[in-house]
C-alpha angles and dihedrals in degrees: 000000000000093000086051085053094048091054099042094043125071115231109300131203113265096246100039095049089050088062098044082056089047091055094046091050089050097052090045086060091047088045091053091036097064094028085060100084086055099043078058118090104245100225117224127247133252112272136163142165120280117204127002087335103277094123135024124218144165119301096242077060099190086151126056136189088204107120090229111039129049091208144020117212110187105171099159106091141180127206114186119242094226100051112018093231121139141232138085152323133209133134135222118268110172130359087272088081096051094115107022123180104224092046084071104035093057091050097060093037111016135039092335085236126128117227098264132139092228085064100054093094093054093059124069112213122229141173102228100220089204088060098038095062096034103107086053086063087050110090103174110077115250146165111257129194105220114230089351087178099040137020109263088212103055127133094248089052105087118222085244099072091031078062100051092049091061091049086065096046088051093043091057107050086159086083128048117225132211120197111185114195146186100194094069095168097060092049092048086048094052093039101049093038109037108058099110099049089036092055093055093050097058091041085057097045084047098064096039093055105022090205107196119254092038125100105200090198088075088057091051095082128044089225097057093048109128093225124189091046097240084221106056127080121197122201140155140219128252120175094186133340112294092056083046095053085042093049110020096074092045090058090044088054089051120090113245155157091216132010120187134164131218114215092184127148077041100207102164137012115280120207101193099173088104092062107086151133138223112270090212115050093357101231110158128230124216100206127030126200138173097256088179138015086221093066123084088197129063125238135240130250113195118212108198103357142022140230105239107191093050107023109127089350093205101245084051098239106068092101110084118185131203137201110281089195121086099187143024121197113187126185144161125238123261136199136058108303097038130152113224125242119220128236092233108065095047088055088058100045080051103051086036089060091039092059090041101047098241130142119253135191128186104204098176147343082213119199102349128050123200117263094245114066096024107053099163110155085218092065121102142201094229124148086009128119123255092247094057100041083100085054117063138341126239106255116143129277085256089056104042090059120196102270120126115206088337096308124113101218109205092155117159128184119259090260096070112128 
């Protein structure tokens, strides 16, 4: 630079040209200072896949692309102990996990782990205390999944931290949450076994942080505890028939204000008309037969306890039983690898929900559309049994869209806030 300026510029006198090196230096240093922020590498942020992996957002995800929830909140974490880097742990529990979204997600953007028992010990939990009180800091009220990237009733998940997420659920009754699970069991267990220790927690959190909206002194007395929370929906997932026998009756057995099940990735027909409850005192049976041939209605078997204003009613109808289910989500599968879903059974899982009252929603068909109402020449069997080649074509989950004989099915129980 100087030996440019000593060619273009006639001979200049020695002080004058000192300063006019002073001021270019000078301006050389302003230049670089405001040019620093973009020198730097702007890092990324955080991003991961919502539901079922179909988008990818922020990581404080008060916003969602998911057809059923406004929001994910995912504060139970994982950093591997190796490489420092951050996202999340879970492991697989039925087929229905095979190619789980967030197992991929989080190994693109997260740990770099797959979600595999043998890699739990790489990895170190923790209760990210951002994303723990981040629906206080949302002020305007929205549906939340629940753990969206993980199970919040995992194994690896202590009772502890499941107990301070509910806190905050309970302290922000202004949003409804909804915590989908595969480990029904666990969550019938804590729910049905907590609420004492559950209910002095959240009065304590109560008075420490006053959330408005919230009166502590509800939360004082067991009595006066407001259980199930009104704003929190519990549900479960159940790919085919078997996973739905083995969870359904857990979550009817769970107190709840909603109770919803996900049948997505739909990987067998359902037939959900044997898990009821009693319309009267809704106590829930755990097992339904044809006592007589007479009766239109089955009758209940009760495992570990009976109903004992309607058990064996003497002219052998007078039990009627209703749907203990409020909502129904169905979807197909997506990605590359994805089993189809056939039409059929989504059909089923819809009329079953029309005759019973209960909500149903129909999120995707996923990576294959039914003949029927896609008929693109470009479209291929590929990846699809033989038995359901007549069925539906290969196209894309965008597509295939997420309408059902022509009807776009955004249906949402009666609770919804």
């Amino acid at each position: 630079m100087i030996a440019w300026l000593d060619a273009a510029l006639p001979p200049l006198d020695p002080a004058l040209g000192f300063i006019l090196l002073l001021a270019a230096g000078a301006g050389f240093g302003v230049a670089r200072l405001f040019d620093r922020p973009r020198s730097r590498p702007v890092p990324e942020p955080h991003r991961y896949a919502d539901a079922h992996g179909d988008v990818t957002e922020p990581l404080m995800a008060d916003r969602s692309n998911v057809e059923w929830t406004d929001a994910t909140w995912t504060p139970i974490r994982a950093k591997h102990k190796a490489t420092g880097k951050v996202g999340w742990h879970c492991t697989h529990a039925t087929p229905g996990c095979v190619h789980c979204y967030a197992e991929g997600m989080n190994k693109r953007l997260g740990t770099g782990l797959p979600f595999k028992p043998g890699h739990a010990d790489e990895v170190e939990l923790f209760l990210d205390e951002q994303m723990l009180l981040a629906p206080l800091r949302w002020k305007k009220p929205r549906m939340i999944f629940v753990c969206s990237m993980t199970d919040l009733f995992a194994d690896f998940v202590p009772d502890e931290w499941i107990d301070r997420v509910f806190a905050v659920m309970a302290l922000t009754p202004h949003h409804t949450y909804q915590v989908l699970t595969k480990r029904s069991a666990r969550m019938r267990a804590y729910l049905t076994g907590t609420p004492a220790r559950l209910g002095s927690i959240i009065f304590l959190n109560a008075l420490r942080l006053q959330p408005p909206g919230v009166d502590a002194e509800q939360w004082r007395r067991a009595e006066d505890r407001p259980f199930p929370l009104p704003n929190v929906w519990l549900g479960v997932s159940a790919e085919d028939q078997r996973r739905a026998d083995e969870r359904i009756p857990d979550l009817l057995a769970t107190p709840a204000a909603i109770r919803f099940v996900s049948a997505e990735p739909l990987l067998g027909p359902i037939d959900f008309r044997n898990h009821r409850v009693c319309s009267e005192c809704e106590n829930t049976p755990f097992k339904l037969f044809k006592n007589d041939p007479l009766c239109p209605e089955p009758m209940p078997l009760w495992s570990d306890q009976q109903c004992p204003l309607h058990w064996w009613p003497s002219d052998g109808c007078d039990v009627t039983l209703r749907s203990g289910i409020d909502w129904i989500i169905v979807g197909g599968e997506s990605g590359r690898e994805a089993r189809p879903m056939h039409p059929d059974w989504a059909r089923q899982i819809r009329d079953q929900c029309a005759a019973a009252g209960t909500a149903f929603f129909f999120k995707q068909w996923g990576e294959f559309a039914p003949l029927a109402s896609f008929t693109d020449p470009a479209a291929t069997h590929e990846g699809l049994p033989e038995q359901d080649r007549a069925a539906v074509y290969r196209v894309g989950k965008k597509r295939a869209g997420r309408l059902l004989d022509g009807v776009q099915h955004d249906a949402m129980p009666e609770g919804r806030r």
